[in-house]
C-alpha positions, -999 to +999 in steps of 0.1 A: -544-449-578-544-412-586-552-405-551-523-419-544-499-404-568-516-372-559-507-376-523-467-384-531-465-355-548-478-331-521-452-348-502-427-341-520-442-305-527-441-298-487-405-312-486-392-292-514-411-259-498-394-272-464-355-276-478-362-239-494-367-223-459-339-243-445-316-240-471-306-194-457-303-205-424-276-237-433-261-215-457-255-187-430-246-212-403-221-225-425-202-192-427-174-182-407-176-165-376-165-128-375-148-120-342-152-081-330-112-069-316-123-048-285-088-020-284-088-011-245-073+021-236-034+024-220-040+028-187-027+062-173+008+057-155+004+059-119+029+089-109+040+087-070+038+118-054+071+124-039+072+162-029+069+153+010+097+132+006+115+157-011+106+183+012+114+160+045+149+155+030+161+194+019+147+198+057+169+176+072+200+190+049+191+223+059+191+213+098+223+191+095+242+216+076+231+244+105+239+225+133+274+221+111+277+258+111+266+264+148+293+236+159+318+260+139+308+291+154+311+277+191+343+262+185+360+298+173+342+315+197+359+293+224+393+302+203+384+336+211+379+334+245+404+312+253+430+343+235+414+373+253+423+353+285+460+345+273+453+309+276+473+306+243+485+275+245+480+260+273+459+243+286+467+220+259+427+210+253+411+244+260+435+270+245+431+290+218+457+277+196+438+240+204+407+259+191+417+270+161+436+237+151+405+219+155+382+242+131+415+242+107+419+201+109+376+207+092+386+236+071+420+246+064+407+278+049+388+289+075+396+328+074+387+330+114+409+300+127+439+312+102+435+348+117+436+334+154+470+315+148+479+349+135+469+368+169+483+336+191+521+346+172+515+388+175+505+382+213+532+361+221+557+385+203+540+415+222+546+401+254+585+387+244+592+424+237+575+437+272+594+412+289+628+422+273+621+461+281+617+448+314+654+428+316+635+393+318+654+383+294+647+344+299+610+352+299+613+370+267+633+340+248+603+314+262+582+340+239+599+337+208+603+302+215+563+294+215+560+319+187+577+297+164+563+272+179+524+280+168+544+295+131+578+295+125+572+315+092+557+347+108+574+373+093+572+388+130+595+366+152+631+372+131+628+410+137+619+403+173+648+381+183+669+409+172+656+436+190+657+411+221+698+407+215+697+446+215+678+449+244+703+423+262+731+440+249+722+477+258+736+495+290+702+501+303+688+492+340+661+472+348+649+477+380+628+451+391+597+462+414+575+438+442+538+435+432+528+431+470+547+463+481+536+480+454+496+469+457+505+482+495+522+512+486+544+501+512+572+523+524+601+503+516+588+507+478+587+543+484+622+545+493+633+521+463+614+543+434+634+573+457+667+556+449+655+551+413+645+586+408+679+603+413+698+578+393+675+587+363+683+623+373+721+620+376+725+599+341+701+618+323+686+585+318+650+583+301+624+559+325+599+534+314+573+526+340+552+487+335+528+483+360+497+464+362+474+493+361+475+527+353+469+541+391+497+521+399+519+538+374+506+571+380+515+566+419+550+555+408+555+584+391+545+607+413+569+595+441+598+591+416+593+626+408+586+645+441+619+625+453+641+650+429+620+681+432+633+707+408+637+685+382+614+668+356+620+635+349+613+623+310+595+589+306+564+566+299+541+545+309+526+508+299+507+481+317+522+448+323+517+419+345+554+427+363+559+463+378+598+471+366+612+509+361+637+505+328+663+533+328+670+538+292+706+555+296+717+583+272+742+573+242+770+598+230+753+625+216+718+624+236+708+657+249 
């Protein structure tokens, strides 16, 4: 019997002994779980590198803005061309005043285009005043006429219509001269610039020789004068398209 009782209490020793190591690990199972936040790093903005684009595009600025330019340049140097060979406005497509118009119709203020309108209007009223000197008269008016045609506000073209009246109004002679003959130095020229010689000596009139070149003038001159030997003859000389002698007679009082 006390065997026994001795044996259920070593039992009961080994449990007890058993719950005690059990007992830390239940307790600590039995707690909560701690949960570790992990903070991950912002992650660096990925920046596109644009500077070749950047680069391609002032490029193609810089090469469309100079063929702009170039296109401009051509266009007035056409204007000038086309004015240097009196094509001032006609041909209708490839004159000068055409040129101009067209760099103007891009930029009105273009200094160079404004300036060629200008020098269409001063050529025209250049040649309007050699034609009246020379008694073409008609000529002279179809002038004026395209002058105010390209600008009717050029302080120029009033000032020129009155000196055309004058000339149309003056007692001076026009004699008109034939390009061939004279080219030829023919002698029925020689015998015309005779004529014309001693009627500037007998009315004391004052010549003005056009001719297309300056031999040509010199030559005329030199047979007006040795047709009234003993006497110098006054005048002048300008080149002109038409060969004309202008006897510009004396007024009361003229010496």
């Amino acid at each position: 019997m006390n065997t026994s009782v001795h044996f259920q209490e070593k039992i009961s020793s080994l449990r007890l002994a058993g719950l005690a190591l059990l007992l830390p690990v239940l307790l600590v199972a039995c707690q909560p779980t701690r949960q570790t936040v992990v903070v991950l790093p912002e992650p660096e903005p990925v920046i596109e590198d644009t500077s070749l684009q950047d680069e391609a595009a002032a490029r193609a600025r810089f090469e469309e803005e100079l063929r702009y330019q170039r296109m401009i340049a051509d266009i007035l140097y056409d204007g000038r061309k086309a004015l240097n060979a009196n094509r001032l406005l006609t041909p209708p497509d490839i004159s000068a005043h055409a040129y101009f118009q067209r760099v103007l119709a891009i930029e009105p203020e273009n200094a160079v285009a404004l300036q060629g309108i200008q020098d269409i209007v001063a050529k025209y009223l250049q040649l309007a005043g050699e034609a009246g000197r020379q008694g073409l008269y008609d000529e002279a008016k179809g002038y004026l006429r395209r002058a105010e045609q390209v600008d009717h506000n050029h302080a120029g073209i009033a000032p020129a219509w009155v000196a055309l009246e004058a000339e149309m109004t003056s007692v001076d002679v026009v004699h008109s001269l034939s390009a061939a003959e004279l080219a030829s130095k023919s002698a029925a020229i020689s015998v015309q610039l005779s004529r014309i010689a001693i009627q500037a000596r007998d009315s004391g009139a004052f010549f003005l020789i056009t001719a297309p070149s300056d031999d040509q003038a010199r030559w005329i001159y030199t047979q007006m004068q040795a047709a009234v030997e003993g006497h110098r003859l006054r005048g002048n000389i300008e080149l002109g398209s038409t060969p004309t002698i202008r006897l510009i007679m004396p007024v009361d009082g003229d010496a």
